[in-house]
N, C-alpha and C positions, 0 to 999 in steps of 0.2 A: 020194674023193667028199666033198665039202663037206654036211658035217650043218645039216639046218634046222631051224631050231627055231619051234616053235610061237608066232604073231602074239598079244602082251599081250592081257589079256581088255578090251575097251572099258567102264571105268569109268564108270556113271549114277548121278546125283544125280536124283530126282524132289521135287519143290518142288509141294503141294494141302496145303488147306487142310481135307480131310476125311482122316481114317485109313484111313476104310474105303477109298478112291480110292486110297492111300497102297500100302497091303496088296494091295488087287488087282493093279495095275499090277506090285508088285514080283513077285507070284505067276505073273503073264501074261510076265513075262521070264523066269521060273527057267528052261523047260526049253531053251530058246535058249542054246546054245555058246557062248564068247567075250563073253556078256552080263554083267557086274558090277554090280549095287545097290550101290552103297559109301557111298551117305548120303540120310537123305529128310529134309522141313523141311515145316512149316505153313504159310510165308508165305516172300516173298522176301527180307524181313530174317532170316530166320533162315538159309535160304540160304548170304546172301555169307557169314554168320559162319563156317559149314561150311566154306566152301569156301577160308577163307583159312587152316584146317589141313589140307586134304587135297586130293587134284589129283583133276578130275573132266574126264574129255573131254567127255560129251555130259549137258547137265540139259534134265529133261522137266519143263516151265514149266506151271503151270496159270495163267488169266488174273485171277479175280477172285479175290483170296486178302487177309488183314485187313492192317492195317498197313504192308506195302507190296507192290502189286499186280503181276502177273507182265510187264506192259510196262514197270512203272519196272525192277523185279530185272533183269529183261531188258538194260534200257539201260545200268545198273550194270555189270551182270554181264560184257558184252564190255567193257566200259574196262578192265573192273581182272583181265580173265582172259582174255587173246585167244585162247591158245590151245584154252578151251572154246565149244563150238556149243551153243545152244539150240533145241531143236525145242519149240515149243506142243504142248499135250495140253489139253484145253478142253471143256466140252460147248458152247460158245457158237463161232457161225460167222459173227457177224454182223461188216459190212464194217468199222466201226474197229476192231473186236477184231483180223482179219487184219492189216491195213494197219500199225494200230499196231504189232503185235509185228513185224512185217517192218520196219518202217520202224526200229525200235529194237536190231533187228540179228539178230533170231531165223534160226534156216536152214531150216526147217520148221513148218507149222501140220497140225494131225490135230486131228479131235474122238474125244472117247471111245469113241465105238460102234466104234473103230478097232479088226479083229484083235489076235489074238496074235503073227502074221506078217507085219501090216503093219506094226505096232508095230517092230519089232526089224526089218526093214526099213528102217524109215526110220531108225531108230537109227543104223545100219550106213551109211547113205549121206549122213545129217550129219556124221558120224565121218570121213569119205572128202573130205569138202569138196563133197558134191552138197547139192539143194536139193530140201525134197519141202513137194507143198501138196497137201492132200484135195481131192480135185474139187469139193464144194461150197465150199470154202474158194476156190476159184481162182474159182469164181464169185464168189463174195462182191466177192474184190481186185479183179477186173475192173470190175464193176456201179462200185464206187467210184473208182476212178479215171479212169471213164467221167465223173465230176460233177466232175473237176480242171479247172483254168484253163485257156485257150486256148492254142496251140501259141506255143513263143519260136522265134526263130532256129535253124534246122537246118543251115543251114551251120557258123556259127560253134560249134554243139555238138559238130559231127563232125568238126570242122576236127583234131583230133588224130590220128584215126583215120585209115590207108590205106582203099584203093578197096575191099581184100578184106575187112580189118576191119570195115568195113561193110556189107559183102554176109552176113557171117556174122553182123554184129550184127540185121538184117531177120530172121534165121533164128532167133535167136534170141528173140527177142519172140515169133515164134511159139508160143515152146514146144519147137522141136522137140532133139531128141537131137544129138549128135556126129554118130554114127551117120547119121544124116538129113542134117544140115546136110553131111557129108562126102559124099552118095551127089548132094543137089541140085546143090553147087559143084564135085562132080567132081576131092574131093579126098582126103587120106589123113586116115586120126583121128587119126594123131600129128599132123598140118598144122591141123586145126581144134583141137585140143588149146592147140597155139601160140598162134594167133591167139585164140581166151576168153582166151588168160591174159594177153595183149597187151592186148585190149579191159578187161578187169577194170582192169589196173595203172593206162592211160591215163586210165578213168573215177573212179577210184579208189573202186571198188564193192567189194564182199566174194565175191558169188556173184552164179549166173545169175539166180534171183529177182531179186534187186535193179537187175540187168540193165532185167528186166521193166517194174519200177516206173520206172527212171529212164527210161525213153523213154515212158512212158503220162502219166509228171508233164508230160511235155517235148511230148508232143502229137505226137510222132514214131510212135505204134506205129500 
């Protein structure tokens, strides 16, 4: 029988600009399995310096922090570290705070009032390559992109895309899961698994989020 061995502990860096934010958060992760604290920072410069000594999977971004702010570190931060996801942690939900940090490559927005279980939840599923937005956050992204410019060209946008790719890209705007998009199209989740990873590459997007945004900029959703 092949021995298995237990999955690394998911390494978090938390980046606020208050201690006390600092010290909770780290405390709200302690009793969660597989959770790692392995660096915290006041600001997003202090951040990247972190993190060009020590490998971090998932940083928990706060958005107004001094000298350099958690949508620039943000932007920063996926150039020069692909491998790491950024999830928002915020008391602020308002529509450029979302947009921005999505737009600059975050994989997740939460505001503070967030669990201890959604916390480490959504940890675990920017870790995975999913995408999580608080409900009032997805409100927020929507309302604004609602006030975006008029629709371009849909043909020539989707012209990359097959017939089914874009049956599943409809599906996806919505919102809805694998799962879903698999039971509407009457198809397998390995099959829709396929086709996101087809539509990501062709669009050359990061995640489903981004998905979202680039057909709501585009006046397709």
């Amino acid at each position: 029988m092949t021995e298995r061995h237990p999955a690394p502990p998911i390494r978090v860096a938390i980046a606020d600009d208050q201690e006390l934010i600092r010290s909770a958060v780290e405390a709200m992760l302690e009793p969660h399995d597989g959770l790692d604290v392995v660096a915290a920072a006041s600001d997003g410069g202090e951040l990247l310096e972190l993190l060009r000594a020590r490998r971090v999977d998932v940083v928990l971004m706060d958005i107004r922090m001094p000298r350099l702010d958690g949508i620039a570190a943000t932007r920063r931060l996926v150039a020069e570290h692909p491998g790491t996801r950024v999830l928002v942690l915020t008391t602020y939900d308002l529509d450029e705070y979302v947009f921005g940090a999505i737009r600059a490559g975050a994989s997740g927005f939460l505001t503070k009032d967030a669990s201890s279980e959604e916390l480490a939840a959504a940890i675990r599923a920017v870790h995975a390559g999913d995408s999580v937005l608080a409900p009032r956050a997805t409100a927020s992204l929507v309302s604004f992109i609602a006030r975006l410019p008029e629709p371009v060209d849909a043909d020539m946008l989707l012209a990359p895309l097959t017939v089914r790719e874009r049956e599943v890209l409809r599906e996806l705007v919505t919102g809805a899961s694998n799962e879903i998009i698999a039971e509407r199209l009457f198809l397998t989740g390995n099959t829709v698994k396929t086709h996101v990873a087809s539509i990501l590459a062709k669009l050359d997007l990061p995640d489903r989020v981004h998905v979202v945004i680039w057909a709501f900029e585009r006046g397709l959703a």
